[in-house]
C-alpha positions as CSV (number, residue, x, y, z in Angstrom):
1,X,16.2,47.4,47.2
2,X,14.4,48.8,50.4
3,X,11.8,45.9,51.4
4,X,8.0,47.1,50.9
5,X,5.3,46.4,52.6
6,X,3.2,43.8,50.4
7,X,-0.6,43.6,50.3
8,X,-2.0,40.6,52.3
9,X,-2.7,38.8,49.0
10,X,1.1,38.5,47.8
11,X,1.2,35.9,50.5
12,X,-0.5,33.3,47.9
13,X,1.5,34.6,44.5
14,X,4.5,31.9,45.4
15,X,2.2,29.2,46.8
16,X,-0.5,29.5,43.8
17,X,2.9,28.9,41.6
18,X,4.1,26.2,43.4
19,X,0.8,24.6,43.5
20,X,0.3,25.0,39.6
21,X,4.0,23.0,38.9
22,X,3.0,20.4,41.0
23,X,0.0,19.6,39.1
24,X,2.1,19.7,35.9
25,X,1.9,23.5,35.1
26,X,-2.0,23.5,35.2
27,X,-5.1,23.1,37.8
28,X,-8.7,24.0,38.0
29,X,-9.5,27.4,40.0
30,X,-11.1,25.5,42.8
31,X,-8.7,22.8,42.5
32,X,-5.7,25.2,43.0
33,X,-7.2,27.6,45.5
34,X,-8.1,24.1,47.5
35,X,-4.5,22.9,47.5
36,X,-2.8,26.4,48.2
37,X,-5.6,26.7,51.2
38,X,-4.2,23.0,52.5
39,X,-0.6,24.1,51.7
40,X,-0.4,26.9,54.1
41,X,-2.4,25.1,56.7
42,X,-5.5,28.0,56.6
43,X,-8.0,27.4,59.4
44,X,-11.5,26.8,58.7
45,X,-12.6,30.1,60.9
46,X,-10.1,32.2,58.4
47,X,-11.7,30.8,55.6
48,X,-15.3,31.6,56.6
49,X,-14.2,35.2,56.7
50,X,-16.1,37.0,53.8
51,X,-15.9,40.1,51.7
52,X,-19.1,42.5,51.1
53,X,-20.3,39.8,47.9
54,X,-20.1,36.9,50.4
55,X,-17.0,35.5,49.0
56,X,-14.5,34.0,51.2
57,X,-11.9,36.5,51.8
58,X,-9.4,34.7,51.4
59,X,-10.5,32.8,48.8
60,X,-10.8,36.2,47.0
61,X,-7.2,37.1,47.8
62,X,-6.3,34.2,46.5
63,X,-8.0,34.8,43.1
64,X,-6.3,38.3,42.9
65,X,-2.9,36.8,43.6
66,X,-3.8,34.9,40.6
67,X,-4.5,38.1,38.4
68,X,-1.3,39.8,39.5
69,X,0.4,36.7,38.0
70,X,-1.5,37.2,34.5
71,X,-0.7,40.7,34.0
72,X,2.9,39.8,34.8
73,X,2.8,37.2,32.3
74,X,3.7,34.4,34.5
75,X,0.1,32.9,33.9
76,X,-2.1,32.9,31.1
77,X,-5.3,34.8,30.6
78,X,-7.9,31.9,30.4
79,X,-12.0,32.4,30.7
80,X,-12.0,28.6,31.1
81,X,-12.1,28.4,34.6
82,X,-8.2,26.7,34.4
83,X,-5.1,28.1,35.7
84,X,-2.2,27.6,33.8
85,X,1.8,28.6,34.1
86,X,3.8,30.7,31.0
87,X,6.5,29.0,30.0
88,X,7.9,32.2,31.8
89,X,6.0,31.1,34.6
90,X,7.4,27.7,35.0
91,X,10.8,28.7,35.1
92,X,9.9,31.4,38.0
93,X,11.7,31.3,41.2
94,X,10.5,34.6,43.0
95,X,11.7,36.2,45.3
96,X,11.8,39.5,47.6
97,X,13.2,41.4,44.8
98,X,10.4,40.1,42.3
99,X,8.0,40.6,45.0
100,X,8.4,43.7,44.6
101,X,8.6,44.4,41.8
102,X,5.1,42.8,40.8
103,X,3.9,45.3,43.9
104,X,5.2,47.9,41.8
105,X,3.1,46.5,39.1
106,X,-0.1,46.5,41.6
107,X,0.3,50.5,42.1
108,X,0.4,51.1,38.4
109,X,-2.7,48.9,37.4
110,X,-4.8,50.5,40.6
111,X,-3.5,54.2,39.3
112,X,-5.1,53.3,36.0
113,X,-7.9,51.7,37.3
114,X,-9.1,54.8,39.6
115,X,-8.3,57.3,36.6
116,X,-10.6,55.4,34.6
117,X,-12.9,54.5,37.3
118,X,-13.1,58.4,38.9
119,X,-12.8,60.8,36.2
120,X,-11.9,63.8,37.4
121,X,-11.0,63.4,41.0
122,X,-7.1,63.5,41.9
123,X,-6.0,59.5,41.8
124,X,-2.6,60.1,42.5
125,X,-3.1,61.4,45.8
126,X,-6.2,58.7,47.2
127,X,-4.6,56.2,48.7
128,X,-7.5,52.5,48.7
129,X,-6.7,50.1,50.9
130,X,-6.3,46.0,50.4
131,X,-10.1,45.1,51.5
132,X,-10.8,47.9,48.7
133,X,-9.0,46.8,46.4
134,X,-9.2,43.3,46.5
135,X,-13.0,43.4,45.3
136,X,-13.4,40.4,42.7
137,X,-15.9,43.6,40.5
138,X,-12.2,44.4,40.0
139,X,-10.5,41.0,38.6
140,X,-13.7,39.4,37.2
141,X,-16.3,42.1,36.5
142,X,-19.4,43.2,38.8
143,X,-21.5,41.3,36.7
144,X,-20.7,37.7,38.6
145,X,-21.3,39.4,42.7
146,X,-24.2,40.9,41.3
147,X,-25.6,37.4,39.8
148,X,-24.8,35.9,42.9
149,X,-26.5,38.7,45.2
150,X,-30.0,38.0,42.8
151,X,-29.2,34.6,43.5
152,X,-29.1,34.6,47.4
153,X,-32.3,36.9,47.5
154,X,-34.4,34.7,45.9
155,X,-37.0,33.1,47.9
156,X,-36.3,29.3,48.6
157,X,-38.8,28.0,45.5
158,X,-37.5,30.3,43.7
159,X,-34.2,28.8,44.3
160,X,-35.6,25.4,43.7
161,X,-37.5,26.2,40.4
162,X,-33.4,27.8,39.1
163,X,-31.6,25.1,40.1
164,X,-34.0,22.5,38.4
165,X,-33.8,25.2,35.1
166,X,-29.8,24.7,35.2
167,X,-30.3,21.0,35.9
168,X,-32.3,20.8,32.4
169,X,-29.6,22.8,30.7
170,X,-27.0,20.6,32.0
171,X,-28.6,17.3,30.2
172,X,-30.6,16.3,33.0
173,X,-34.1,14.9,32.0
174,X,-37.4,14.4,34.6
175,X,-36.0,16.6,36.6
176,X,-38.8,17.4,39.2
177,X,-38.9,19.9,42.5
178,X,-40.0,17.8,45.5
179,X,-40.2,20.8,48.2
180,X,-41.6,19.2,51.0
181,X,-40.3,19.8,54.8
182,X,-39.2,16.7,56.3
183,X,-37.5,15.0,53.5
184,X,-34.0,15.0,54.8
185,X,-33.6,17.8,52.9
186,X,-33.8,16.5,49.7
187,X,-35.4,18.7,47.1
188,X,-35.6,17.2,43.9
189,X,-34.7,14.2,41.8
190,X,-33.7,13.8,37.8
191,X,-32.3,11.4,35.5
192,X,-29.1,11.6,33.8
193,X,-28.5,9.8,30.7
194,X,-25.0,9.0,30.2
195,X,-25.7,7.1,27.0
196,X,-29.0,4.6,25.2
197,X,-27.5,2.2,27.6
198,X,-26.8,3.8,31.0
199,X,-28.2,6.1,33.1
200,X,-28.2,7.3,36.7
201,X,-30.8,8.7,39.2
202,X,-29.4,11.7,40.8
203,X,-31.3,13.5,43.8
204,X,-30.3,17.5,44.6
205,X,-30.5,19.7,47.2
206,X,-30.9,23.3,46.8
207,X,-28.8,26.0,49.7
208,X,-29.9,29.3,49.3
209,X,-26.9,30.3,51.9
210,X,-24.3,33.3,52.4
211,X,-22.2,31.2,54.7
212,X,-19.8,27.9,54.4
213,X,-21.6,24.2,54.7
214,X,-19.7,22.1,56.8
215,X,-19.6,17.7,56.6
216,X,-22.4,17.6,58.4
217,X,-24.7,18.6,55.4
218,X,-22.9,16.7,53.3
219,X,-23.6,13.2,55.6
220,X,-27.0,14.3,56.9
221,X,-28.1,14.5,52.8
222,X,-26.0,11.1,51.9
223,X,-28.4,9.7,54.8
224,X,-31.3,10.7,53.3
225,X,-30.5,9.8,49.6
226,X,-29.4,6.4,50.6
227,X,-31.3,3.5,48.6
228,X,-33.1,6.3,46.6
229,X,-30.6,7.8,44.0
230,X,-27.7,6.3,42.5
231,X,-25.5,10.3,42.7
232,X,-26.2,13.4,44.7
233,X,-25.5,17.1,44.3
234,X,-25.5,19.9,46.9
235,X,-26.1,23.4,45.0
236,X,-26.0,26.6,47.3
237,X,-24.5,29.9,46.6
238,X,-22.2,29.9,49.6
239,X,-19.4,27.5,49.8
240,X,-18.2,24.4,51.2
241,X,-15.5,23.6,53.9
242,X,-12.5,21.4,53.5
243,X,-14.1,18.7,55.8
244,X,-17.5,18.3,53.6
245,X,-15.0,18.9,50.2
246,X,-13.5,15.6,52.0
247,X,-16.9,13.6,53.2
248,X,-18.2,14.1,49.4
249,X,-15.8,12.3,48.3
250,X,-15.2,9.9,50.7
251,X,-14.7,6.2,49.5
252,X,-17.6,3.4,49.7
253,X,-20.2,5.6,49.9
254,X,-22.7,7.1,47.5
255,X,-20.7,10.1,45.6
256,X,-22.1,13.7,46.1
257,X,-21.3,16.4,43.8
258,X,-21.0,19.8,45.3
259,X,-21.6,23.3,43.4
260,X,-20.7,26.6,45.2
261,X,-21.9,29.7,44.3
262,X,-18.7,30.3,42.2
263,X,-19.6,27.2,40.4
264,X,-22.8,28.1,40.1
265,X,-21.8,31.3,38.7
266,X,-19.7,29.6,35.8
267,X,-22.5,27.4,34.9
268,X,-24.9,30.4,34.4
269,X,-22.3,31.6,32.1
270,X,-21.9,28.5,30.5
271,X,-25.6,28.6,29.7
272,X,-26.1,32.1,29.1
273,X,-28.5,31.9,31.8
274,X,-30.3,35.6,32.9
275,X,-26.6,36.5,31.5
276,X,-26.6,38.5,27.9
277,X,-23.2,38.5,26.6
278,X,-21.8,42.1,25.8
279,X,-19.3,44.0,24.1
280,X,-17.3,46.2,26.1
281,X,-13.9,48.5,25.2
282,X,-11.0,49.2,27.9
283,X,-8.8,52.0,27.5
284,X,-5.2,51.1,26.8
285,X,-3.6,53.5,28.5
286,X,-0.1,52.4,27.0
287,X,-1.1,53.1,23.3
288,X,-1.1,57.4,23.7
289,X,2.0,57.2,25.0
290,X,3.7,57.5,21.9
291,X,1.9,60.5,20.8
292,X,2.6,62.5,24.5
């Protein structure tokens, strides 16, 4: 078989499957797109690289690898946020040949796609390239960039006043908007009650942001908290680097939780929050073969 050239995101289809059996077949998204990151040894200036919706390119490449591997039925088609190997998936060992052939795959599912997408216009003959292509409106529906886009264009209360809303969704109770400059950042404060017995103080912060937070963040808001708050959490609608991933979970210190805006997407979801759940049909393509 005459080698092809593969899109930039086949890079990730071995790695995400390697990542997957070491973790027992199964990961989070984050988790998995974290490990495959630290497996090839990606740079932090490559992963600050974004796409037009602000996600990290290769973040995004990374998720599209992942839905290659569904439609080819070496992963399975979860809403749950977890990635998780077929049996066929498990017993994979790709290679050129297979590679290949899932690019093969690629050029049928895009043929379909434009058809469906441009009515009318000649598909066959429009050749889309990779940054195209690899637009997450195409594996996960517009509907999530265009939440995130409202998201970053609200003003900074505005911001505040959401957060502490999805705060109170989550179980949180007092949970009150502080807003005042010069407070180390911090810009709120709520209880969580675990149980009748236990509870914890938890103070947020709130990044309206379109770039990457870095460890500094992370220990400049663990200074502030300190003595005040039992937990913190860092919410922003950009994304976080390895190094503050690392610093928020650093041991002997007070434990930060971090929620980037792909998280924070998924929550909204979760909640149904300025999200109305639709119906919506596909066209299967497949089933009129038959009557050709």
């Amino acid at each position: 078989m005459r080698k092809q050239r593969l899109p930039q995101h086949f890079r990730y289809i071995i790695p995400v499957i390697d990542v997957l059996k070491e973790l027992g077949g199964s990961g989070r998204a984050g988790e998995v797109v974290d490990l495959v990151v630290e497996k090839l040894g990606i740079p932090e200036d490559e992963l600050n690289v974004t796409i037009s919706s602000g996600q990290s390119r290769i973040k995004n490449q990374i998720q599209w690898a992942r839905f290659m591997l569904v439609k080819a039925g070496l992963l399975e088609s979860s809403e749950r946020g977890v990635w998780s190997l077929t049996e066929k998936g498990m017993r994979a060992q790709l290679n050129n040949d297979d590679l290949a052939k899932l690019n093969n795959l690629r050029k049928r599912l895009q043929k379909e796609y434009l058809k469906q997408k441009q009515v009318g216009e000649k598909d066959e003959e429009k050749e889309v390239s990779d940054d195209e292509i690899l637009d997450e409106d195409v594996v996960q529906g517009n509907y999530q960039t265009a939440l995130l886009n409202v998201l970053k264009e609200l003003p900074p209360a505005g911001f505040e006043r959401i957060c502490q809303r999805l705060l109170r969704e989550s179980g949180f109770e007092q949970v009150s908007v502080i807003g005042r400059t010069g407070d180390g950042g911090i810009d709120g404060v709520g209880i969580l009650q675990v149980n009748p017995f236990v509870s914890f103080k938890v103070i947020f912060q709130c990044k309206r942001f379109k770039g990457t937070l870095g460890a500094p963040i992370v220990r400049d808001f663990r200074g502030a908290m300190m003595g005040r708050a039992d937990k913190g959490i860092i919410m922003t609608t950009g994304s976080f680097t390895t190094d503050a991933k690392r610093e928020a979970r650093r041991d002997g210190v007070t434990p930060i939780e971090l929620v980037d805006g792909e998280k924070l997407v998924q929550m909204f979801e979760m909640y149904e929050l300025g999200l109305k759940p639709v119906r919506t049909f596909e066209l299967d393509c497949k089933f009129f073969e038959e009557f050709k």
